[in-house]
C-alpha positions in Angstrom: 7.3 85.7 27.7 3.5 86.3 26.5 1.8 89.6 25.2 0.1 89.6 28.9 3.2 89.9 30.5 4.7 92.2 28.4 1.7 94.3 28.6 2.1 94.0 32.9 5.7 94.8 32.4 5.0 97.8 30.5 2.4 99.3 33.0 4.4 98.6 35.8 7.2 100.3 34.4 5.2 103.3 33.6 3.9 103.3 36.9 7.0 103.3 38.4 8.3 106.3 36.2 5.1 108.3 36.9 5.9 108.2 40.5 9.6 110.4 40.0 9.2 114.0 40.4 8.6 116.0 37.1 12.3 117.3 37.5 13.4 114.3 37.3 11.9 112.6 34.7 12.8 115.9 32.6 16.6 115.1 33.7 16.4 111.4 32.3 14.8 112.5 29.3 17.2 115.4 28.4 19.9 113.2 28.9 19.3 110.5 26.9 18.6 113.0 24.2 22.3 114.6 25.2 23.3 110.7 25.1 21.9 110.1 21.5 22.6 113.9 20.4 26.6 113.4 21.9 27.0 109.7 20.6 25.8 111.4 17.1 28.2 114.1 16.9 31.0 112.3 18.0 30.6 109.8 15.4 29.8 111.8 12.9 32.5 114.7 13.4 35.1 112.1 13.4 34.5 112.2 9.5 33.1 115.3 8.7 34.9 117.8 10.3 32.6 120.8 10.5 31.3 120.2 14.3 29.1 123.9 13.5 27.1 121.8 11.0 26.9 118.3 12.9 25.8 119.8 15.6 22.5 121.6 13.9 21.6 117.7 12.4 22.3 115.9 15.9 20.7 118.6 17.8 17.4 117.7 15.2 17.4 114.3 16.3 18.0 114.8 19.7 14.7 117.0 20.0 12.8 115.6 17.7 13.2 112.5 20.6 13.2 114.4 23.3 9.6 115.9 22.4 8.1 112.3 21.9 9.5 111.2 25.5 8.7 113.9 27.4 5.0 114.1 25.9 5.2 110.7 26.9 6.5 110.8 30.6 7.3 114.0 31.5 4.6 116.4 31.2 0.7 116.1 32.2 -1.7 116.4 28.9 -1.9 119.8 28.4 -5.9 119.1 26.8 -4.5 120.7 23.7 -4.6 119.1 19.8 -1.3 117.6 19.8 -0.4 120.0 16.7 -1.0 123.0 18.7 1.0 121.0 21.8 3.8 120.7 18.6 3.9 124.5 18.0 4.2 125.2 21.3 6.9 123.1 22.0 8.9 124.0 18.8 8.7 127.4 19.9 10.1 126.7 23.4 12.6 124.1 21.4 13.7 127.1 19.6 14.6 129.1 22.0 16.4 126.7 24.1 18.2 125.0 21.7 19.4 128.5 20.2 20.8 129.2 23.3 22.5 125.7 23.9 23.7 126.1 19.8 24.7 129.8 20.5 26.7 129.1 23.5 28.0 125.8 22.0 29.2 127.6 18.8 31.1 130.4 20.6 32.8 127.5 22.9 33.7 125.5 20.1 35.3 128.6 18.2 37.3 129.8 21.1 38.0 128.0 24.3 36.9 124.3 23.4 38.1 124.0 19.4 39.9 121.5 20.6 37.2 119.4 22.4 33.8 119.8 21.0 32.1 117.6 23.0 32.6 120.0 26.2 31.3 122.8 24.4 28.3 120.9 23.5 27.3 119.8 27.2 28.1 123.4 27.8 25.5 124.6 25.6 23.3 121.7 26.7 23.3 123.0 30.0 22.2 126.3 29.6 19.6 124.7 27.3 17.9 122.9 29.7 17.7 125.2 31.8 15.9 127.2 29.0 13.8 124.4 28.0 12.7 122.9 31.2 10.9 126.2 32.3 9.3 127.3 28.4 7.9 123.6 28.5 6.7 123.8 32.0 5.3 127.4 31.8 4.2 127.4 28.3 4.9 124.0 25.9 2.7 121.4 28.0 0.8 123.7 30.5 -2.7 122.8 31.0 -5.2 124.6 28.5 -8.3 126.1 30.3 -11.0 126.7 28.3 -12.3 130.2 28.1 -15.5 130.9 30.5 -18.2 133.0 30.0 -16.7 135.2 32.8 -13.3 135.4 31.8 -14.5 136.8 28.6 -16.7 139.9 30.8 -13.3 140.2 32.8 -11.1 140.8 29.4 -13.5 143.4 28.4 -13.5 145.3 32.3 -9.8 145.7 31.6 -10.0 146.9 28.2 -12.1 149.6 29.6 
């Protein structure tokens, strides 16, 4: 196979991807970050045996993927630096993934103790719920510059 056709391949996948509904490119993407973040605790629980600290460094990982994929696929260019872009979706990130960690921990302290892999696609859940909505509203939505007249309007209100 030649760099041409590796190069056609590569567009033609990404056309094909840019065609799925935003939803559901947001679904692949968070689940092959639950994949990698799930694959990861497993593997590493079965050795450390303190699923409340695995978790934290998997759930790292995970988003730290999940970010580059769904700046990648998911979510229109926002038109903003890609540190401020980084911020934003940390903060979001935050949020959601102390909710998923949160409802997680209190599942796999109670009910789930003895399967931690269900509280963690519990928490996940409720995460991306979370996360899919702060990233839509807030993380990636398009910047508008200010205007002369939104600047005239801000100061009518203050009035």
């Amino acid at each position: 196979m030649t760099f041409h056709n590796i190069e056609f391949a590569a567009r033609e996948a990404r056309r094909l991807v840019e065609r799925l509904p935003r939803a559901v490119r947001f679904i692949v993407v968070g689940c092959t970050g639950l994949v990698i973040d799930l694959t990861l605790f497993t593997a590493i629980v079965a050795v450390a045996q303190h699923p409340l600290i695995v978790r934290l460094v998997t759930l790292a990982i995970a988003t730290i993927v999940t970010w580059r994929l769904n700046r990648a696929f998911t979510f229109a260019r926002s038109n903003r630096p890609q540190h401020d872009e980084a911020v934003r979706y940390a903060i979001v990130t935050a949020l959601a993934q102390g909710a998923s960690y949160a409802v997680f921990a209190a599942l796999v302290l109670t009910v789930f103790a003895w399967l931690p892999q269900a509280a963690l696609m519990s928490g996940a859940v409720i995460g991306a719920f979370v996360s899919y909505n702060g990233h839509r509203l807030f993380a990636f939505a398009p910047h508008r510059p200010a205007t002369a007249g939104d600047s005239a309007s801000h100061g009518a209100h203050r009035a």
